[in-house]
PLY file of the C-alpha trace (Angstrom):
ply
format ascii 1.0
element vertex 534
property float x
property float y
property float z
element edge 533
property int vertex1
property int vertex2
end_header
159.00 -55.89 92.71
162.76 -54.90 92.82
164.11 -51.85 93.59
167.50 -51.33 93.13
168.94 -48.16 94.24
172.52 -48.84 93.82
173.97 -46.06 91.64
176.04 -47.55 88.45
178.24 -44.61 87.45
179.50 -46.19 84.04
181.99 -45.34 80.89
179.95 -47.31 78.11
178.94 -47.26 74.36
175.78 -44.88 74.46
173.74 -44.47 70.98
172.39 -40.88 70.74
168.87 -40.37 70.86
167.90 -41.29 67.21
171.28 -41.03 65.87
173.49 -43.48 64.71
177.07 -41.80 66.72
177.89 -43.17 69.86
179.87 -41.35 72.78
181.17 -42.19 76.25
179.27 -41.27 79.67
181.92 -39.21 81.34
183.08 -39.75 84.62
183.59 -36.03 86.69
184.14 -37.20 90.06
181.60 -35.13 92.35
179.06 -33.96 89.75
175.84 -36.41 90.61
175.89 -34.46 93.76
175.76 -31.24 92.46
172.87 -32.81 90.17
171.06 -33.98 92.84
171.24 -30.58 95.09
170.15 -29.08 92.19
167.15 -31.43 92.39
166.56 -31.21 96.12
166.71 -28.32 97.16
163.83 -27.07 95.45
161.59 -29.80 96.63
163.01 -29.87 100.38
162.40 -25.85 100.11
158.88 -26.48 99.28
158.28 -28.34 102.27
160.03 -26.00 104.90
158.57 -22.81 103.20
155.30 -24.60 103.10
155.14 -24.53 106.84
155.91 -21.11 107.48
153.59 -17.80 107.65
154.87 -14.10 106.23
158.61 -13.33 106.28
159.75 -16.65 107.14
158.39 -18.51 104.51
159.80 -15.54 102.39
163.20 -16.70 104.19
162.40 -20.25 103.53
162.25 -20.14 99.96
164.81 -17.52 99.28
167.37 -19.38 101.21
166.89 -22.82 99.29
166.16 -20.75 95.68
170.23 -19.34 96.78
171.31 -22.46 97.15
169.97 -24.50 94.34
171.58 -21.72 92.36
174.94 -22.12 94.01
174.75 -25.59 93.69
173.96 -24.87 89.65
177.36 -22.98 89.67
179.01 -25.87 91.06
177.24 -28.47 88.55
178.45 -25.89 85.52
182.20 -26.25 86.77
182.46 -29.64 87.00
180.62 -30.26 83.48
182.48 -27.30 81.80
186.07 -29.16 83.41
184.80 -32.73 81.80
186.60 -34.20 78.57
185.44 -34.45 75.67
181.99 -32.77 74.87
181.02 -32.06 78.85
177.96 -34.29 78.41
177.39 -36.82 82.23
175.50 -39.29 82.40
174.66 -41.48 85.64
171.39 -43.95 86.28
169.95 -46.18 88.84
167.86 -49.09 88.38
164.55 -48.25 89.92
161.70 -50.26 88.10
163.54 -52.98 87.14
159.89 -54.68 86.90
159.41 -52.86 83.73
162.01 -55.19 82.57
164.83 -54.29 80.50
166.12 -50.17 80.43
162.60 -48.96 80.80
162.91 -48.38 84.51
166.24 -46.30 84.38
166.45 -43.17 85.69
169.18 -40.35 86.66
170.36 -37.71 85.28
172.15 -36.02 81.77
173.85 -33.53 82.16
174.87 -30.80 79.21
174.56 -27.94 77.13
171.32 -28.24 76.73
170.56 -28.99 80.17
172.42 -26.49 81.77
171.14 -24.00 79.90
167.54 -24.77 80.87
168.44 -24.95 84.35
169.55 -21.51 84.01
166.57 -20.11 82.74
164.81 -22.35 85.56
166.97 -21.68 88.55
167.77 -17.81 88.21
164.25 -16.46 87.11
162.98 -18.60 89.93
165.03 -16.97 92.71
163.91 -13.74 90.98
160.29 -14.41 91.45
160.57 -15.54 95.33
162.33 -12.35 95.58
159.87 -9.99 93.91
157.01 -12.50 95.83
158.16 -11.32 98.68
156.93 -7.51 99.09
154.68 -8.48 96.41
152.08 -10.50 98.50
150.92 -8.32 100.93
148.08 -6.20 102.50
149.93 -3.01 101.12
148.91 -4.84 97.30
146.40 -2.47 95.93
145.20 -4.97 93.02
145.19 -8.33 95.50
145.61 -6.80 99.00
146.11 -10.83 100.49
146.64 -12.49 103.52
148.69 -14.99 104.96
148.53 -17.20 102.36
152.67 -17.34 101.21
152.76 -20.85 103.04
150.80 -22.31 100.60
151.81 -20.36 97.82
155.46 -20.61 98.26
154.69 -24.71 98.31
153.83 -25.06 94.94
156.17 -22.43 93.51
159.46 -24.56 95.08
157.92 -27.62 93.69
157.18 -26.04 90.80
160.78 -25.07 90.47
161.81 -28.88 91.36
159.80 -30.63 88.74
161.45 -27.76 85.80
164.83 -28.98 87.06
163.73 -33.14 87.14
162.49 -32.60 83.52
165.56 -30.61 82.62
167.88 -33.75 83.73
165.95 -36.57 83.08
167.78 -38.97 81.15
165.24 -40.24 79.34
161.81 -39.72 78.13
159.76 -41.39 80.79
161.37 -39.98 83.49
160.57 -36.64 81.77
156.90 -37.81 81.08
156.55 -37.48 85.47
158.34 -34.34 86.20
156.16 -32.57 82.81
152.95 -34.22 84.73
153.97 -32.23 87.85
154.40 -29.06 85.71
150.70 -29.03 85.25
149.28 -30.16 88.77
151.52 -27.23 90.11
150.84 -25.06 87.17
146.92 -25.27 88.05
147.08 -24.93 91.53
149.11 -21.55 90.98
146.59 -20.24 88.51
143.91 -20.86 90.78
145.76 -19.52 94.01
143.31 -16.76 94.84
140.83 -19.08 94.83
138.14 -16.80 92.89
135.31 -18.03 90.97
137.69 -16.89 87.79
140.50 -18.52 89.21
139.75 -21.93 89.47
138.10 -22.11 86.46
141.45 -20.48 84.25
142.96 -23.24 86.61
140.95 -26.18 85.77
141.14 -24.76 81.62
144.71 -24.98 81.91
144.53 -28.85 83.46
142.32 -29.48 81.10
144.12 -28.17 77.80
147.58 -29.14 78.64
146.41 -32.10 79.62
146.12 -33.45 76.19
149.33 -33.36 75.52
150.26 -35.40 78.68
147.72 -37.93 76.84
149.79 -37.54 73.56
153.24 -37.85 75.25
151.61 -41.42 77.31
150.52 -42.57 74.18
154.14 -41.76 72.47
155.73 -43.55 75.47
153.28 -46.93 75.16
154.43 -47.01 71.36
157.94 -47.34 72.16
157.91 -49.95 74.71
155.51 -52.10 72.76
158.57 -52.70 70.24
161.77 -52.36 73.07
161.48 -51.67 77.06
163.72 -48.54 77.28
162.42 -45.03 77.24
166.28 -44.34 77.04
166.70 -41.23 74.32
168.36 -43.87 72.35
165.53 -46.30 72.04
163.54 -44.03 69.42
166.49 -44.95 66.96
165.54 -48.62 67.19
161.76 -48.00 66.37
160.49 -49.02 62.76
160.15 -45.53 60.51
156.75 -45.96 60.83
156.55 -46.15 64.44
159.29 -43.10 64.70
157.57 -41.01 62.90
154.49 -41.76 65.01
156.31 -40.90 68.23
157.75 -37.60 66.58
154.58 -36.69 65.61
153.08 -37.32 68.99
156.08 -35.48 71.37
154.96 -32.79 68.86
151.51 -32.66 69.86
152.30 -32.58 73.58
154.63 -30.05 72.77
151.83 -28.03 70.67
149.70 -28.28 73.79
151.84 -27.62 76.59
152.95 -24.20 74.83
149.69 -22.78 74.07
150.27 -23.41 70.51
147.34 -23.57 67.94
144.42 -24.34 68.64
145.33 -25.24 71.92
146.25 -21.62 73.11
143.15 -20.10 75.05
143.93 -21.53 78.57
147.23 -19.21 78.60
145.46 -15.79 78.65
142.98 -16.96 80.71
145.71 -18.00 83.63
146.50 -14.66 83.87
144.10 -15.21 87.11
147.35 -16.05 88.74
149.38 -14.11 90.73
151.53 -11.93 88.43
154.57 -12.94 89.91
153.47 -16.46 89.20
152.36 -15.42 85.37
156.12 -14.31 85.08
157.52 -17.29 85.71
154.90 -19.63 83.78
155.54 -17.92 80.74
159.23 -17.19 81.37
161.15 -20.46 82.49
158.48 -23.06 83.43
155.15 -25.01 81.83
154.88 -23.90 78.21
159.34 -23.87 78.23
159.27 -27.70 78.72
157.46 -27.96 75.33
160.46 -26.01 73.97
162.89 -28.25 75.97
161.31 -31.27 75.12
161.51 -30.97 71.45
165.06 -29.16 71.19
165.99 -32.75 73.37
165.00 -35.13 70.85
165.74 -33.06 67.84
169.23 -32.48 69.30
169.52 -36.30 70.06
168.11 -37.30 66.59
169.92 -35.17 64.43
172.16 -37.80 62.88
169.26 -39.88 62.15
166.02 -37.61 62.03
166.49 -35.21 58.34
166.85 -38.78 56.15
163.55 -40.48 58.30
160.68 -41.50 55.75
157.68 -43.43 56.15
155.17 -44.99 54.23
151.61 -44.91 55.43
149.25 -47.08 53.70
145.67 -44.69 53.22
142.67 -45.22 51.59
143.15 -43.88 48.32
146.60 -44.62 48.68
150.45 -44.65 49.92
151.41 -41.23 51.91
155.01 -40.92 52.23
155.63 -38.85 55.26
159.69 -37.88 56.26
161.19 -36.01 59.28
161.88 -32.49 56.53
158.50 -32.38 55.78
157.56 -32.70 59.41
159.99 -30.09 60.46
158.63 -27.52 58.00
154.92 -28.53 58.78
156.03 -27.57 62.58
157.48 -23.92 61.07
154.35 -23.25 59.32
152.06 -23.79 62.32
154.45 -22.11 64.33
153.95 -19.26 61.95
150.26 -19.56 61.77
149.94 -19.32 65.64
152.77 -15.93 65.65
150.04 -14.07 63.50
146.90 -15.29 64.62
148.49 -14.24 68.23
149.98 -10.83 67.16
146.31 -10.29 65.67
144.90 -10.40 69.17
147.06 -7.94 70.66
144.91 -5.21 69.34
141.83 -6.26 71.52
143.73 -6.48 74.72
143.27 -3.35 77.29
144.67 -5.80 79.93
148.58 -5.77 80.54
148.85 -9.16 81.51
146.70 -10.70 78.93
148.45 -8.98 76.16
152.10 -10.23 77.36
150.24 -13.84 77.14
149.29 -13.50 74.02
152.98 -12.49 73.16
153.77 -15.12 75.19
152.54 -17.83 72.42
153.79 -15.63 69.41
157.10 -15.85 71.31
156.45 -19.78 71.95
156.05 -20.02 68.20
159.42 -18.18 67.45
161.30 -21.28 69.45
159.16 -23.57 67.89
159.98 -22.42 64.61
163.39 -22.66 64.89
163.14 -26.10 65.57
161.44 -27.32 63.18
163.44 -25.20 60.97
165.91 -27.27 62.86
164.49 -30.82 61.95
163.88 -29.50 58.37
168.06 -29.59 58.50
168.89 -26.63 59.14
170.79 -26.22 62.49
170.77 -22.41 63.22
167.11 -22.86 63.63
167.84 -24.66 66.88
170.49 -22.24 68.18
168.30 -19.13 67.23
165.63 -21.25 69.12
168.02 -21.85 72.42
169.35 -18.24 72.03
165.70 -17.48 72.17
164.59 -19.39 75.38
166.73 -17.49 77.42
166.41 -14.39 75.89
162.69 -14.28 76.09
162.54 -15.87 79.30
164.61 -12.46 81.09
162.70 -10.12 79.13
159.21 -11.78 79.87
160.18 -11.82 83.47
160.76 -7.98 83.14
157.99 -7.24 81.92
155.15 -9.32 83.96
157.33 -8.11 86.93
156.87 -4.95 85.94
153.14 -4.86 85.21
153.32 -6.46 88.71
154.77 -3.07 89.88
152.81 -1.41 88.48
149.38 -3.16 89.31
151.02 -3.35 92.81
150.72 0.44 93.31
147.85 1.17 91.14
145.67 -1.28 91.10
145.12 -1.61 87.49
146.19 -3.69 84.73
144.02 -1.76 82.41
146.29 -0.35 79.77
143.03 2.24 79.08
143.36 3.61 82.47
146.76 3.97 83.21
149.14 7.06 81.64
152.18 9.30 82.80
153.63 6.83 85.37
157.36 7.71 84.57
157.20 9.95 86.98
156.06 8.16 90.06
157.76 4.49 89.01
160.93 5.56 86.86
162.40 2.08 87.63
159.75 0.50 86.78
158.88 2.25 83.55
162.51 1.94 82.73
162.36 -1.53 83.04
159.47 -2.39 81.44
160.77 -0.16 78.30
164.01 -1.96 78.46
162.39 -5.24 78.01
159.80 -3.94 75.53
162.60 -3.42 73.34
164.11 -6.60 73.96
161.62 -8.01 73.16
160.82 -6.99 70.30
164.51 -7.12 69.28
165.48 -3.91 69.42
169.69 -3.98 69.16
171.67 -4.75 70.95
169.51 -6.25 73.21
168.56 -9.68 74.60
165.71 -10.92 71.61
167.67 -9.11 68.73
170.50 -11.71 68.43
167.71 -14.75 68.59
165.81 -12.92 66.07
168.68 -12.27 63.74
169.57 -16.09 63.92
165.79 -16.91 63.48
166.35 -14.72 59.92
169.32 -16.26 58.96
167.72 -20.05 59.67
164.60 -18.99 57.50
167.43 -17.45 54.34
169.21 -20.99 55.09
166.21 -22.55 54.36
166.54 -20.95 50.59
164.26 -21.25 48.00
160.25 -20.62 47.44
160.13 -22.08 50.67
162.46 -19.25 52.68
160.54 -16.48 51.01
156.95 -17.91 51.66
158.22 -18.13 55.80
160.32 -14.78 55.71
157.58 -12.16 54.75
155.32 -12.94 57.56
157.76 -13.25 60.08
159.01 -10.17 59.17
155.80 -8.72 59.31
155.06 -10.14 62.50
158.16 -8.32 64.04
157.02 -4.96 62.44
153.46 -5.15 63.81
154.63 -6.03 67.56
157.33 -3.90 67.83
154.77 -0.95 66.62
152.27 -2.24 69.63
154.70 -2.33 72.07
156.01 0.77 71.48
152.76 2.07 71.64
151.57 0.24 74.98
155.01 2.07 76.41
153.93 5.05 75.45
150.82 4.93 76.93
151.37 3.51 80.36
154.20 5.64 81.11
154.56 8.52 79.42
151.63 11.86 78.50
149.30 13.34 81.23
149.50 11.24 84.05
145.62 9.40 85.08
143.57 9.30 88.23
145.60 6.12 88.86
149.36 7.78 88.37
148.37 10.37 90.44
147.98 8.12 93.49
151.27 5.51 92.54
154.44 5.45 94.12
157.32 3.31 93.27
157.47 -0.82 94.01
158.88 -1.44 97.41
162.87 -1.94 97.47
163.03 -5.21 96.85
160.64 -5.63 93.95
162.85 -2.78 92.80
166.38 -4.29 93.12
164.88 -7.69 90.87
164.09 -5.36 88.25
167.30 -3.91 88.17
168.91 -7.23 88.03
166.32 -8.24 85.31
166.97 -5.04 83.20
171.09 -5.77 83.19
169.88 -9.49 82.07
167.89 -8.06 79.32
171.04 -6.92 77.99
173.82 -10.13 78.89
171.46 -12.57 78.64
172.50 -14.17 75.18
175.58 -13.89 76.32
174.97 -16.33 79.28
173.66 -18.88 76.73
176.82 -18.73 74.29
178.87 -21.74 76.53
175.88 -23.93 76.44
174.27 -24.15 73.04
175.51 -27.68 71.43
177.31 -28.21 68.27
175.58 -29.63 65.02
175.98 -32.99 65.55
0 1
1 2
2 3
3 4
4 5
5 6
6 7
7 8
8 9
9 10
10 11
11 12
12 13
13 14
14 15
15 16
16 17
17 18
18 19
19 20
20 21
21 22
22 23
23 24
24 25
25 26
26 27
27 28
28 29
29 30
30 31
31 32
32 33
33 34
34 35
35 36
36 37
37 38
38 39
39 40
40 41
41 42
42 43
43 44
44 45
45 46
46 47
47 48
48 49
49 50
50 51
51 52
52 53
53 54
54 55
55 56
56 57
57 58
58 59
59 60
60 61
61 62
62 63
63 64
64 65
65 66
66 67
67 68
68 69
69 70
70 71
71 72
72 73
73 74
74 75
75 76
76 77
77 78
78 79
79 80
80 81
81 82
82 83
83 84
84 85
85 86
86 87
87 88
88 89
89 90
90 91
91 92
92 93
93 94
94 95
95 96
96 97
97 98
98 99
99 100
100 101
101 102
102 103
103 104
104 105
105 106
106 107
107 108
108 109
109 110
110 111
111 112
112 113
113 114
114 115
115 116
116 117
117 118
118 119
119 120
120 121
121 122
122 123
123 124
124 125
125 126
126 127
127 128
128 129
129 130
130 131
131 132
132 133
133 134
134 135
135 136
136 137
137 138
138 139
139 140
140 141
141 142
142 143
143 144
144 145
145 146
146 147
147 148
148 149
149 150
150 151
151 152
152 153
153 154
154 155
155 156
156 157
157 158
158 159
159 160
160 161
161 162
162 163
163 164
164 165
165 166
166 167
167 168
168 169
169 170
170 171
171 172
172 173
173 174
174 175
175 176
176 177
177 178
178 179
179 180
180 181
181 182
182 183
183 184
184 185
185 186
186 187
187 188
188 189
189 190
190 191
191 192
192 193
193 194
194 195
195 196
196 197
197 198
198 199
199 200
200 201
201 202
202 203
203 204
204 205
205 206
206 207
207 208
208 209
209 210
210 211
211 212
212 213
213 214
214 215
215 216
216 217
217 218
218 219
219 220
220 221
221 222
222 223
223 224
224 225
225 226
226 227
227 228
228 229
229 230
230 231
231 232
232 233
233 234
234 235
235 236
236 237
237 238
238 239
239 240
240 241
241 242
242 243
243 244
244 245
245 246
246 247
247 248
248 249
249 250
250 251
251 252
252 253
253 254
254 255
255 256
256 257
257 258
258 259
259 260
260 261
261 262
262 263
263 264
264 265
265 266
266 267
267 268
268 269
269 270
270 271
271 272
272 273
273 274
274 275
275 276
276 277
277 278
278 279
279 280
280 281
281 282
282 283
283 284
284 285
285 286
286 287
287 288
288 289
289 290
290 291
291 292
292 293
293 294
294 295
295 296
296 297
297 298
298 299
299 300
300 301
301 302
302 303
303 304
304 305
305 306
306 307
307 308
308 309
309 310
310 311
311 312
312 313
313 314
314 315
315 316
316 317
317 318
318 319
319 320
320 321
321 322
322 323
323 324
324 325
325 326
326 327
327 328
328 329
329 330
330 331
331 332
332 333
333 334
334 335
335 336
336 337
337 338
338 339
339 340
340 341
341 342
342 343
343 344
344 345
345 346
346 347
347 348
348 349
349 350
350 351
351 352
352 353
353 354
354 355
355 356
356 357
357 358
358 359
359 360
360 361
361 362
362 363
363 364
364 365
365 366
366 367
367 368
368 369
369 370
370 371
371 372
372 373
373 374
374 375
375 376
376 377
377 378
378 379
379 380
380 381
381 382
382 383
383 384
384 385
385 386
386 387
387 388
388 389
389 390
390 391
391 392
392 393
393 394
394 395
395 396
396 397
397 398
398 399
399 400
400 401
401 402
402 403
403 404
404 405
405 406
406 407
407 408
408 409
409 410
410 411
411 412
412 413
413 414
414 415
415 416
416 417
417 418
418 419
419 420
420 421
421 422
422 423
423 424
424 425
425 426
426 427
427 428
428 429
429 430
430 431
431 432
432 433
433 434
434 435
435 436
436 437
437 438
438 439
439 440
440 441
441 442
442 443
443 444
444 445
445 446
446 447
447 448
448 449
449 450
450 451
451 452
452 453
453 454
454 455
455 456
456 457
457 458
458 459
459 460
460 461
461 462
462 463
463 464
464 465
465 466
466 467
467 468
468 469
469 470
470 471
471 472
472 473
473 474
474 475
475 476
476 477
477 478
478 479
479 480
480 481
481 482
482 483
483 484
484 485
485 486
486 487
487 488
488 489
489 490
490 491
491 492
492 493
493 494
494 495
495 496
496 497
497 498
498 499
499 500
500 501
501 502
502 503
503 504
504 505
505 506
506 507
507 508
508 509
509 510
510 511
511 512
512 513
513 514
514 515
515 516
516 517
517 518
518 519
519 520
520 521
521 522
522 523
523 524
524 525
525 526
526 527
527 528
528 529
529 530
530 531
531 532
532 533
């Protein structure tokens, strides 16, 4: 076995994943470093904060969360100062055994990338931040001990593997770091180590699990016909076999983001430590299903809305193409939006009702894309505009219930009431990102949700109408729950629980503020990144 670790930074020919254009790798002198920091600094912050006990593991991870950000800033200025469309590209020959491309890996770098690694990177300094005061004996719904060591471990390598899977340059190299999304993804979950705990934790192994199994099984059907899990290889297949592969990714996809019928092991994780809830649901686990379809419908696009394939049936020939794929993906994306919205009515816990908007809000993105892959490209920008979007608000508003359980020691929407007036932070923020939510203008969700609209009229036809009058009704009924839940946690008489709150420690206080002005700029902070129809 070889193992070259040489790097090769090349200018060469490079086929788009399932496309037929071609561009150049571009050469920013520099930039692999920032990439790598990027990478590092997560992981060598897991370690060192792993080690340490109270405020110095807090110290640990907030000092290497700082500067993996930094070194983001530094990565967006040199891609943002490359020619031509911005997009680097540099590998290293590490499995050369697998013969041929297949054991290439590296990093691309663009758009799409960098606007993941936003969403990744910022809500994850957030959440050491708010972890900080959060995890504490003064914690009135999990009064814990010195466990941050431990806990601040997996949430650093947590953040590592989001950023590997955001720059992997291929889909193999994804395949590992989306692996190590769900081992740290079930260890967090079951972090409390209660009876409850480690089963939601084992659930959520279990479920997502299957769509590691699809995504293997999509990666052994590509290098049965070529040995390169390059984004470029999926061109090369047979239709047959593409359309296999597509359907597969899609499957992982469907699993990893609580989609249909796959969904029950996200409300149940709500075991975890809310801070950790906020970021699962905001910028880690079920967003790499997001990511990993908006990469290979972005890559396909030249190729992917004129794929057909024959499949030869029992009672016949089934022609299956890429549109008809797409719009099967909308209409289970749809499906899983109302069956989750339904639920909301039998939730009197906080957290388990923001998971169940969680999925609906899953399905939005989802939708877009396949929108996307039915051909028509503001699906995927709504869908982008949408990942960040949701991800501040979410982390608003599980940071908020966080607050507020924090102080309380309730989740229980039936026993809480009034709290404006002890937490007006909090119930400010939490409003705030209600309504963004919800897309209330002109905040963060509105502008996703206003592209999502205008993908669905783009659509035209029977077709538009039949998806339009359920989304739309699906907006109407949340925004009339959340509204309500507002209503009823912070404002009228205030209950037994009110009466003995106070607001969130400093800290936890200052994120929130930084997460409220987010809830208003954060499509903004998307607008350099989202990629051109091909």
């Amino acid at each position: 076995m070889r193992f070259l670790w040489r790097a090769r930074r090349r200018i060469r020919p490079r086929i788009d994943v399932l496309g037929d254009r071609s561009e150049a790798a571009v050469e920013t002198a520099g930039w692999e470093g920032y990439a790598g920091l990027v990478l590092v600094l997560p992981l060598v912050g897991a370690v060192v904060a792993g080690l340490q006990r109270g405020r110095r593991a807090d110290a640990a991870a907030g000092i290497f969360g700082t500067a993996a950000l930094v070194a983001l800033v530094a990565l967006i200025n040199a891609a943002l100062g490359a020619p031509g469309e911005g997009r680097l590209i540099a590998e290293w020959d590490v499995l050369s055994w697998l013969g041929g491309r297949a054991g290439a890996a590296g990093f691309l770098v663009d758009g799409l990338t960098l606007l993941m690694l936003i969403v990744v990177l910022v809500i994850g300094l957030l959440v050491v931040l708010f972890s900080a005061d959060y995890l504490s004996p003064d914690n009135r719904e999990h009064a814990t001990t010195d466990t941050k060591g431990r806990y601040y471990f997996w949430l650093m390598l947590f953040i590592f593997s989001m950023a590997g899977l955001a720059m992997a340059p291929n889909l193999l190299q994804m395949f590992v770091f989306w692996e190590l999304t769900t081992v740290c993804s079930w260890a967090l979950i079951a972090h409390y180590d209660t009876q409850r705990a480690v089963a939601a934790g084992y659930k959520a192994l279990v479920l997502t699990s299957v769509g590691g199994l699809c995504f293997l099984l999509a990666l052994l059907l590509i290098y049965q016909v070529t040995p390169d899990f390059r984004f470029a290889a999926l061109g090369a297949l047979p239709e047959g076999r593409a359309m296999a592969v597509l359907f597969l990714l899609l499957l992982a996809a469907w699993a990893k983001a609580a989609q249909l019928p796959l969904y029950t092991w996200l409300p149940d994780a709500m075991e975890a430590p809310t801070p950790i809830s906020a970021y699962l649901h905001a910028a880690a686990m079920v967003k790499a299903a997001v990511f990993l379809m908006a990469r290979v419908i972005f890559e396909g696009y030249g190729f992917l809305p004129g794929l057909k394939a024959t499949f030869s049936l029992g009672y016949g020939p089934v022609v299956v193409s890429a549109h008809g794929l797409g719009l099967f993906m909308s209409v289970a994306a749809l499906a899983t939006m109302l069956v989750a919205v339904y639920l909301y009515f039998a939730q009197d816990d906080l957290k388990r009702l923001l998971a169940y908007s969680t999925i609906a809000h899953l399905a939005y993105m989802l939708f877009g894309l396949g929108l996307a892959l039915a051909g028509v490209w503001l699906g995927m920008i709504a869908a982008l505009i949408h990942l960040i979007a949701h991800g501040f608000a979410k982390t608003t508003l599980f940071l908020s219930v966080g607050s507020v359980a924090h102080r309380t020691g309730t989740r229980k929407i039936s026993a809480l009431g009034g709290l404006v007036g002890a937490m007006p932070l909090t119930a400010l923020a939490f409003t705030v990102a209600a309504f963004a939510l919800v897309g209330v203008p002109p905040l963060a969700c509105f502008w996703s949700k206003f592209a999502l609209f205008g993908a669905i009229v783009g659509l035209g036809g029977a077709t538009g109408v039949v998806l339009l009058l359920p989304f739309a009704l699906e907006t109407i009924i949340a925004f009339l729950w959340f509204v309500r839940v507002s209503q009823k946690v912070f404002l009228g008489e205030p209950s037994v629980a009110a009466g003995q709150a106070e607001e969130a420690p400093s800290l936890m206080q200052g994120v929130l503020a930084v997460l409220v002005v987010l809830c208003l700029v954060g499509p903004a902070l998307a607008l350099p990144f989202l990629p051109p129809q091909p």
